[in-house]
N, C-alpha and C positions, 0 to 999 in steps of 0.2 A: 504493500500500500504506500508506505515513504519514497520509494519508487516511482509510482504514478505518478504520487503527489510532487513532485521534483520536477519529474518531466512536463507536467501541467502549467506549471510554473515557471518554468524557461518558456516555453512555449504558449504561453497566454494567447495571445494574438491569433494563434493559428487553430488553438483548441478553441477559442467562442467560433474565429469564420465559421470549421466546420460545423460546429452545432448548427450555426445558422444556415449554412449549406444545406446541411439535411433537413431542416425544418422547412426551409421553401422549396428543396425537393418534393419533397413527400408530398408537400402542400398542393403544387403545382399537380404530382399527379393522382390523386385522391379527387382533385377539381376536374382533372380532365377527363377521370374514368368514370367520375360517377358513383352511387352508393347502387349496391345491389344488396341489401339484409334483403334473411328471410327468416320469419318468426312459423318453422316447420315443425310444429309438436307431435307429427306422423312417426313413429319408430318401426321401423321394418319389420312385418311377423306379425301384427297387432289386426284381430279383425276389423279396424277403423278402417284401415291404410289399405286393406283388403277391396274393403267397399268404397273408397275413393279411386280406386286402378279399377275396378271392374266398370263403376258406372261412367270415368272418364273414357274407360274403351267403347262401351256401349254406347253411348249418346254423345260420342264427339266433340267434346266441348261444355257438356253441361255438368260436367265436373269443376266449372271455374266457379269464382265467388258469384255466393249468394246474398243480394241484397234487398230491403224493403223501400218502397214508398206509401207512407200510411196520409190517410185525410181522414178529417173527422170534423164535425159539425155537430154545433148544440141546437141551432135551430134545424128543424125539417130533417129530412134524410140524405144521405148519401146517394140514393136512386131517384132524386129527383133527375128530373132533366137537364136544368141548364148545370148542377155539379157536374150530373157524367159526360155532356158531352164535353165541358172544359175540363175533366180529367182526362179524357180518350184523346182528345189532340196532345193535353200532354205527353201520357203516352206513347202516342205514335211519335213524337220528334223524339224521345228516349230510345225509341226503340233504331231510329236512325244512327245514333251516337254510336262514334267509334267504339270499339273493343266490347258492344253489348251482342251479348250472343241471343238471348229469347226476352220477351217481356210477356208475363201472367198476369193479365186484366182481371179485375172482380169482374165485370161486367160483360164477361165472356160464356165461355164453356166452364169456367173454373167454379167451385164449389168452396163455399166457407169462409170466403176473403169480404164476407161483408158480417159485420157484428148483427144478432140476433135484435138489436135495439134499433139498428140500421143507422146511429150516429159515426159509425167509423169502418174503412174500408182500407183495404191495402192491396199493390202491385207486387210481384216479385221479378225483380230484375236481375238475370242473369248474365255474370262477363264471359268470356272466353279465356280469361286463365282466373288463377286465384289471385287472392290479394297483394301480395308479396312482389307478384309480378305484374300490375294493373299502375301506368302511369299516372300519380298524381293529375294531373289535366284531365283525364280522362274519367276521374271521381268526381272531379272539381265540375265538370259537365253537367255530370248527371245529379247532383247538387245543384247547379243554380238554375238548371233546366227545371228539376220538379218545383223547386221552392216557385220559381215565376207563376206559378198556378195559384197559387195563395192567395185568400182574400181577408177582408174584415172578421165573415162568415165565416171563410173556412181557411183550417189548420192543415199545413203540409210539413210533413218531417220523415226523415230517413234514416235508415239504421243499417248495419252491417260493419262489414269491414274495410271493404273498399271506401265506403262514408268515413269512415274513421279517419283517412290518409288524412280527410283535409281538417278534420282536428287535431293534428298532428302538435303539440306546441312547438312553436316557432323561438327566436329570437337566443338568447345566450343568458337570461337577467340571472338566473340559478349561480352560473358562474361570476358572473361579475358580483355580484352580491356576496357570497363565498371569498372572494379573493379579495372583496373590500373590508370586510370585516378580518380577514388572517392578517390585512396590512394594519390595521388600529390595532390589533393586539401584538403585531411585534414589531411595534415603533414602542410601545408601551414597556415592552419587555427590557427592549436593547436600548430606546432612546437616541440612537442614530438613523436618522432615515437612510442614509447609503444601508446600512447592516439589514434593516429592514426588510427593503426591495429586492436583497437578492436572494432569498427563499424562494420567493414569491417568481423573479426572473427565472431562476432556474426550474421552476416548477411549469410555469409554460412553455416554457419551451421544450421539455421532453413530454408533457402532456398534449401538445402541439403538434411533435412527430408522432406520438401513440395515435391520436386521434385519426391523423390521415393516413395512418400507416394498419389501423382500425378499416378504413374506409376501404383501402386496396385487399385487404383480407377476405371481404367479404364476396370477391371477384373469384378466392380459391376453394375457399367453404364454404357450408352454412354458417354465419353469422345473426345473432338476432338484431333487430332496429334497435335497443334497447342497449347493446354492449358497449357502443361506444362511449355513451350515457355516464353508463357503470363502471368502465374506464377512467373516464375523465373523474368522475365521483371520485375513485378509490385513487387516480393518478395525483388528484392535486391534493388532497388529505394525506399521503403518505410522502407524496414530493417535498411538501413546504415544511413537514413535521422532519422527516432527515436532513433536509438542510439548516432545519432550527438547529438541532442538535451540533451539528459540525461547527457552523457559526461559534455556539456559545463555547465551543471548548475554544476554537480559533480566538473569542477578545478574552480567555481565561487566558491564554495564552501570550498574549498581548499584554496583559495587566503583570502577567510575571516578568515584563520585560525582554520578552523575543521577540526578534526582527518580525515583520511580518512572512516573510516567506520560512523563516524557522516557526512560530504558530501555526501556518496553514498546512507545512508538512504534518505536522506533530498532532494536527486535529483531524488529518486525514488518517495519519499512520493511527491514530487511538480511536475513534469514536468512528469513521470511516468503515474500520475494521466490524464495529456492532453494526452499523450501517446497511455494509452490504450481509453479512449474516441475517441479520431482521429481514431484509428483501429476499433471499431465498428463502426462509419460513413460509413469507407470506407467497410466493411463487409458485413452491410447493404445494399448500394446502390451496391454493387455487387449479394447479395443474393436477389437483387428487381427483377433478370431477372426469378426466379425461376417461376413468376404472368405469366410469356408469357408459361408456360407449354408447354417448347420444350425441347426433350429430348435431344438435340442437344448442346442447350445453360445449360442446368442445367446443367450437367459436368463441363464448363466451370466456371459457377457461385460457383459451390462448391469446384472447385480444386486452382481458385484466392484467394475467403474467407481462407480456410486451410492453405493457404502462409501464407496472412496477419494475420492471426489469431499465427500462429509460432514466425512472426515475430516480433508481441505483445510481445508473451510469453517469448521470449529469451530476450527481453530489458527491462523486469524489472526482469528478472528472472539470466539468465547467466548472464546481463552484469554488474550487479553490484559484484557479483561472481569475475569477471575476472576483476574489478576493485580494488579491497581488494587485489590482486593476484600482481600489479605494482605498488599500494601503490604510493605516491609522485610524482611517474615518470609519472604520468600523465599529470603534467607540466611540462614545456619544463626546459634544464635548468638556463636559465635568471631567469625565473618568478621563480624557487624554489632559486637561489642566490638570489634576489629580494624581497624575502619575510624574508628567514632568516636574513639577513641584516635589514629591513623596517619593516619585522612585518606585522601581516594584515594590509590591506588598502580596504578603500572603491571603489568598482568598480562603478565610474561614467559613465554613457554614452557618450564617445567622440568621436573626429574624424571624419571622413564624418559619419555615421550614425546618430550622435549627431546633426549634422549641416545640412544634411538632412531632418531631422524631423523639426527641427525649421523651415527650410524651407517650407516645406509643411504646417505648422500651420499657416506661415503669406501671402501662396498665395494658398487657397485653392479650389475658382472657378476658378483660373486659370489653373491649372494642373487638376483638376476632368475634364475640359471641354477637357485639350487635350489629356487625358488617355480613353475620352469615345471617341473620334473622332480616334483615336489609331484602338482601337478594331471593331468598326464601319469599316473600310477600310477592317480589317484582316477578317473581316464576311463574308464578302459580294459575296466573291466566293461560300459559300454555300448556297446559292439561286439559284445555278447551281447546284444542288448534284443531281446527277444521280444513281441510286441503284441498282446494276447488278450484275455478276457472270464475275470477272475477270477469260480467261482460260489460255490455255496456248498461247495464239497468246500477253498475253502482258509477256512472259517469256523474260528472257534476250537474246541476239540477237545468242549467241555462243550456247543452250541449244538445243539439238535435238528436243525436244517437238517441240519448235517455229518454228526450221527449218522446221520437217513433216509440222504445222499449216503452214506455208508460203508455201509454194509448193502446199499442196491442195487448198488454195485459189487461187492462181495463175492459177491452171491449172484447177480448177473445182466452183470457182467460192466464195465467202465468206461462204454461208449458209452450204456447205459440211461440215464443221467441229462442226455444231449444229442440224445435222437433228433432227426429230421429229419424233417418233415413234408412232404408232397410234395401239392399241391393240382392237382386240374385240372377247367377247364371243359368239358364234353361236348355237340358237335352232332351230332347224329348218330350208329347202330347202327357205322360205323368207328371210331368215337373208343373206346367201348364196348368192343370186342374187341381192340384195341389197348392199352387200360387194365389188360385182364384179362388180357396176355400182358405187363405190367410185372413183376409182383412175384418171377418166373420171371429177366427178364433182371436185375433187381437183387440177387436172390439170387447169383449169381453173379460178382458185381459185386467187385472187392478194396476190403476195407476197412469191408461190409457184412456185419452179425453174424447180422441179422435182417431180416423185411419183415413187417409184419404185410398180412390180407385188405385189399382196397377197399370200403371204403364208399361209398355212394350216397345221398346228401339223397333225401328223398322227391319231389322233382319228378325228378328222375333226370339233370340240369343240372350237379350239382357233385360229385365226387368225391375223398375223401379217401386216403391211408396212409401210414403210419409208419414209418421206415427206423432203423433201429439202428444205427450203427457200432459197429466193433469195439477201439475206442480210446475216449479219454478228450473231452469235449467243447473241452478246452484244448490238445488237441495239435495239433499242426501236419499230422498225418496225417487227422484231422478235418475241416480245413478245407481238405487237398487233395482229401479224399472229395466235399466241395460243389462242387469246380471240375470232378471227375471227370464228376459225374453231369449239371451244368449243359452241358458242353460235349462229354460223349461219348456216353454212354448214354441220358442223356431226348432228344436230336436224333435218338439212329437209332430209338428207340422212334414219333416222332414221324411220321417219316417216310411220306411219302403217306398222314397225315390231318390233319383240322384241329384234333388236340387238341393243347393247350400246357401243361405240365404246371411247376409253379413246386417250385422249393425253397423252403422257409420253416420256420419255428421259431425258437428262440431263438439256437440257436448261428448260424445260416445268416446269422440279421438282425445278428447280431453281427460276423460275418466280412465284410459287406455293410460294416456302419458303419467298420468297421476301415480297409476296403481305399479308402473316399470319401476319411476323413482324413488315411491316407497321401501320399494322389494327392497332393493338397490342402497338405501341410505343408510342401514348398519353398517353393510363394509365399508361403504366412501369414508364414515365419521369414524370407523377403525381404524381405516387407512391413513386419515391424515391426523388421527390424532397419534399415529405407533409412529409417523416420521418426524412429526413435531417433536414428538419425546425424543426421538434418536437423536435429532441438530441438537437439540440443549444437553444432552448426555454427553455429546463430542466436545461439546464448548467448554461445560460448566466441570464435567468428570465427578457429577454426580449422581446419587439417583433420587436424592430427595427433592431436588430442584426442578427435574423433569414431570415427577407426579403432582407437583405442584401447580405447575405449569398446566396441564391436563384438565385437572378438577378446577382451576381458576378459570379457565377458558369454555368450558362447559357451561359453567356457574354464569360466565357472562353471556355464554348464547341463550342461554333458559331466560334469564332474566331481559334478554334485549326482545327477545320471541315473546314474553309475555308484554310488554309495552305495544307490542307490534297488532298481538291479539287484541288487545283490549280497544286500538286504538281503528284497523281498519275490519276486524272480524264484528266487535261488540258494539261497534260506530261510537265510541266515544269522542265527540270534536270533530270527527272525519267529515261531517259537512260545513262546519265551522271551519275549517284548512281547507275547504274548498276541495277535497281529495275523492266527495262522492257518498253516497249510501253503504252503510255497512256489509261486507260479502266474508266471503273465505281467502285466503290464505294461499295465492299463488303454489301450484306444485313442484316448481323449482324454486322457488324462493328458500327454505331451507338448506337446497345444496349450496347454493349460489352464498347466502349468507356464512353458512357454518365455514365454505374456504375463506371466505376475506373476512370474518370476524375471527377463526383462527388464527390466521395471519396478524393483521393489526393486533390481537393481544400479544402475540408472540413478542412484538416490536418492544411494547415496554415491560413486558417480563426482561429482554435481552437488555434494555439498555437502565434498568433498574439492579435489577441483579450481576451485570458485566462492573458494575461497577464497585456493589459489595464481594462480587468476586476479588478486584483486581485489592482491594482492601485485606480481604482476608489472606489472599498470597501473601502478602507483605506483612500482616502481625500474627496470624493465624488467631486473632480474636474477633469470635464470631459479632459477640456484642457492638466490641466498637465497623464492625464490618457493618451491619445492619444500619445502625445508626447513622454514620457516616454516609456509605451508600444512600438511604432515602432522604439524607438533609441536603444533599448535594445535586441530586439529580429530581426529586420532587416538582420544585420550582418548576422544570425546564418539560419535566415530564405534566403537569398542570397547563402548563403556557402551550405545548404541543395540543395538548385533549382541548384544551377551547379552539385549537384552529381548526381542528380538525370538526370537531362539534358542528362549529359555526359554518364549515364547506361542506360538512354532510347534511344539514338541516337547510338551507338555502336552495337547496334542491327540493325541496318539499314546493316549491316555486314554480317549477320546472313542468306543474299542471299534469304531466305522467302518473297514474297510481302505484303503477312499479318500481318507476324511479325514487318516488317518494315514499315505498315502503321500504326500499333499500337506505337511505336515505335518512327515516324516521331510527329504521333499527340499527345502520352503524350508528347515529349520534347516541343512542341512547345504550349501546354497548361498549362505545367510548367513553362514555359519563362514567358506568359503573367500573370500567377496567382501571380506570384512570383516579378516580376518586373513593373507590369502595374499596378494588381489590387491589390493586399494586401498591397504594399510599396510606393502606390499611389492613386490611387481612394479610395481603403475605408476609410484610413485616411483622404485626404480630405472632404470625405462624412460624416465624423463623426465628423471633427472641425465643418464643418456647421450646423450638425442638434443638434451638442449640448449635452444637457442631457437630450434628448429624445430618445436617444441612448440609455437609459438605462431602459426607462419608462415600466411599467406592469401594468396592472390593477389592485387595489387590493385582486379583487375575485378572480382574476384569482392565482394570487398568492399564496393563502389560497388554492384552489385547487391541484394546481399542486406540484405534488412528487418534494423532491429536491435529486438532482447529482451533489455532490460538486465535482468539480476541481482543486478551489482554494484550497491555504493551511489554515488551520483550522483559524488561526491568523487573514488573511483579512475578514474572515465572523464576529470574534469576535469583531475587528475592527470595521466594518460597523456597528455590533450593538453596539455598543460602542457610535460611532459618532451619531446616530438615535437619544439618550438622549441627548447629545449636542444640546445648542439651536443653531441656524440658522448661527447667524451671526456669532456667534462664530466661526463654523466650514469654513465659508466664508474667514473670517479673516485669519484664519489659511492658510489654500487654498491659499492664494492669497500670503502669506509670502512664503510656500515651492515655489510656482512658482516662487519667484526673486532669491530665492537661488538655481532652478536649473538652470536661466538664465544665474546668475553670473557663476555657474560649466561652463558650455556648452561653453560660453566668452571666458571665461579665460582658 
């Protein structure tokens, strides 16, 4: 790392161009290529995905998105006259619009598209591909096409997914809001605007290359709309948070009276070192989603990792660069009068963090017991976690989506906005007469509202119909109606022929994705919690630090999922945040969270405890390790959790519900890692157990590779003290401890 950091620093000039080089590369061609996400929750094998390839072979095209045009009227009916014919021109110019494959009038051959009250009717609009691949303009069309039909009288709104493009949120305010609040808190911290700005610099600018470098990804995989989002969330909260860190050792540095290019080495070669360690943690436990082999989720896992992996690179790379570039000004300037005047001084631990820490040393089951009773409270809503496909009935109340979603459940019941498509292949005059004795036994069926006729493609090979339930698409009865008809009713239907008839649609494919990731989520949260323990066993060469580690990170996902529940499952606020009506609990949101909230805790377990590590190498007393350790790094690690806090919450802005449950649950698992368990429970946990905190076996020791963190000094140290007989080192120990007392006193 002293290495890099050398060469960074002869080399200033040429390490920011390149940055800049690749930032307006990437830029330029991420601009030129274009975005192509696709939000593909079909997983290969799944009867969903079954019945989207079969009815997209059968009917050519009417496998692409489906979408509504609902009207409704309080006065008179929807069958008047002069409504239907100014709906029917609309209509037909819809039906002209580019990339529309069919349009289903109520006022045709079609059955049931007008409410039994006859105040509300709806079209179905069918594209020619799905949503994913439908050009905005072409959504945008058929959006101001319908809306032009609208009157005083009457109400026009559309729903779907291709509708959705053009509610797409716009603009960037999430981020600039975010970045304006991390720059008032570390001007506050550090007091130098230069020192300030260049977190912040560095942080756009490999958040800048992720983004576009995000954008070109999406051109090689599946990628969701949503990752880049999540990127840039997770790029600029981990970005500005490592470059805090390096900074404050760099003006500690500075304040002991080293050049500035001996500081920028010496904060690269130490705190650098935790630096890039914390970024493969969080790397890792992102790139653990790749084990659930969905191509859905790998996009997402490889376009976070390339963030975090930038944001590595630019904090020991540009920002010591861009440190040698302000020279001095990276203190404020009291602290550079202060010095010229004074001279170095020693940077003691004081002030509440100082007195903080002693505190926590002399009441340690007291606060470990009320930091576990803390989290314990904030849990316990997720023992309600429900796992579903928010749609758009929890969109905000003013979005047309929602409105269409509210009118058809009003006027036709909740399940209309989640039917079930039921596909099957036909060999043979048995398949045929067994087809046309379905809609009879599923009428009958509990939990079926409706069935519409069977269609037949013109080669007579493929057959389609529509199932209604009598519930909401997010209910749980919903998706026991899918398992009903999968395992009770299409088998005896089936029965002595050879037609196989698939469940499919949205809800069905969603209930499909739900229940893979399920399966799937024991081993992922195995797997990255068995490598997370291994990186801090290599680090730390212990084993009490890594179970600690383990159970503290857990503690924080329980606790951030239970905010998450209470907040978009139980709607508390969530229409107040403008975030929508209460629903379920995204099915990937759990893996998604548990890598980048493993991660992020990882960061300041590493850089809290790297520090009481590098403490205890050097006196081997636990106490004043602990102590020391959180009076010193607390502050910095506090000042990090608000910036981060404040970039993760700012996005609640960003009008997304995804983004903003990601969003709501980093800030509020940063809150707890940051103020509950690192600056509270595992200090206390660690004045209790002692210097067993640090215990290894010694085979185990001899075995395993070493990953220094620390700086070279505290290893030599420790072996230093090793030949020191016992007491000796005890004695000593026990003398630095009255002399950081007396500091701290006094």
């Amino acid at each position: 790392m002293a290495a890099i950091a050398r060469w960074c620093l002869r080399h200033r000039l040429v390490v920011v161009l390149l940055w800049l080089l690749a930032l307006g590369g990437t830029a330029a061609g991420a601009t030129l290529a274009g975005s192509a996400y696709s939000n593909d929750y079909e997983v290969p094998g799944t009867e969903s995905g079954r019945a989207t390839a079969l009815l997209d072979r059968g009917f050519h095209g009417l496998g692409g998105d489906s979408d509504t045009i609902v009207w409704h009227t309080d006065r008179g009916s929807v069958r008047a006259d002069a409504v239907e014919q100014r709906m029917e021109a609309m209509l037909d110019k819809v039906a002209d619009l580019p990339g529309i494959a069919a349009v289903t009038s109520p006022y045709g051959d079609a059955r049931g598209q007008v409410s039994e009250d006859g105040h509300t009717a709806y079209a179905t609009v069918t594209f020619d591909a799905q949503a994913d691949d439908i050009p905005e303009t072409q959504a945008r069309a058929l959006v101001d096409t319908a809306r032009a039909a609208a009157s005083d009288d009457l109400q026009v709104e559309l729903g779907g997914s291709a509708v959705a493009l053009t509610e797409a949120p716009g603009g960037h305010i999430a981020e600039i809001v975010g970045v304006a609040v991390a720059a008032v808190v570390l001007f506050l911290a550090f007091g130098s605007l230069a020192a300030s700005a260049l977190p912040i610099a560095t942080a756009l600018v490999s958040v800048g290359i992720a983004y576009s470098g995000i954008v070109l990804l999406g051109h090689l995989m599946t990628v969701a709309d949503f990752a880049p989002m999540l990127g840039m969330l997770v790029g600029l909260g981990v970005g500005i948070d490592y470059a805090l860190f390096i900074v404050t050792r760099h003006r500690r540095g500075l304040k002991r009276g080293l050049s500035v290019a001996e500081a920028a080495e010496t904060a690269v070669a130490t705190t650098g070192r935790a630096v890039v360690f914390a970024g493969a943690t969080v790397c890792i436990a992102l790139l653990g989603m790749l084990i659930l082999q969905l191509s859905f989720l790998n996009g997402v896992a490889i376009a976070a990792s390339l963030t975090v992996l930038l944001t590595v690179a630019a904090s020991v790379t540009l920002l010591p660069a861009l440190l040698s570039f302000i020279g001095v000004r990276a203190l404020s300037r009291r602290e550079r009068r202060v010095l010229a005047e004074r001279g170095p001084q020693p940077e003691l631990p004081t002030g509440f963090a100082a007195r903080w820490s002693a505190f926590v040393e002399r009441h340690p089951k007291l606060l470990g017991a009320v930091a576990v009773v803390v989290m314990g409270v904030l849990a316990l809503p997720t023992l309600s976690l429900h796992l579903g496909t928010s749609d758009q009935g929890n969109g905000p109340a003013t979005a047309t989506t929602r409105q269409a979603y509210d009118l058809l459940a009003e006027g036709f019941g909740p399940g209309v906005n989640g039917p079930l498509t039921l596909v099957a292949g036909l060999d043979g005059a048995d398949d045929r007469v067994a087809l046309d004795q379905l809609p009879t036994a599923l009428g009958a069926t509990q939990g079926v509202a409706s069935v519409s006729p069977v269609t037949y493609n013109s080669a007579g090979d493929t057959a389609v119909l529509t199932v209604v339930p009598d519930s909401s698409p997010q209910s749980k009865a919903t998706s026991e109606l899918v398992d009903r008809l999968r395992t009770d009713v299409l088998p005896k239907a089936e029965t002595g022929t050879s037609l196989d008839v698939h469940v499919g649609g949205v809800t069905a494919s969603y209930d499909d994705f739900a229940e893979i990731i399920v399966g799937k989520l024991p081993l992922f949260v195995g797997v990255v919690v068995a490598l997370g323990c291994l990186l801090l066993l290599l680090a730390f060469r212990s084993i009490g630090i890594p179970l600690k580690a383990a159970v503290m990170n857990v503690a924080a996902v329980a606790g951030a999922f239970g905010i998450v529940v209470a907040i978009f499952q139980w709607g508390w606020g969530s229409e107040l945040l403008g975030l929508g009506s209460a629903g379920p609990i995204e099915p990937f949101l759990p893996v998604i969270m548990v890598s980048v909230l493993f991660g992020l805790s990882m960061d300041y377990q590493v850089f809290l405890v790297s520090r009481m590590y590098e403490e205890w190498l050097e006196t081997g007393d636990n106490r004043r390790a602990v102590r020391i350790g959180l009076a010193e790094t607390s502050r910095v690690i506090n000042s990090a959790a608000v910036i981060m806090i404040s970039v993760f919450l700012a996005f609640v802005l960003s009008g997304d519900r995804v983004i903003a449950m990601f969003g709501i649950a980093l800030a509020a698992a940063v809150a707890l890692d940051a103020f509950v368990l690192r600056t509270l429970l595992v200090p206390a946990l660690m004045h209790l157990l002692g210097g067993a905190n640090w215990w290894l076996p010694k085979w185990l020791d001899r075995l395993l590779p070493r990953i220094s963190i620390e700086p070279p000094e505290c290893r030599e140290a420790a072996d230093a003290r090793a030949k020191i007989p016992v007491q000796r080192v005890t004695a000593a120990a026990a003398e630095e401890r009255n002399d950081d007392v007396r500091d701290i006193a006094g």
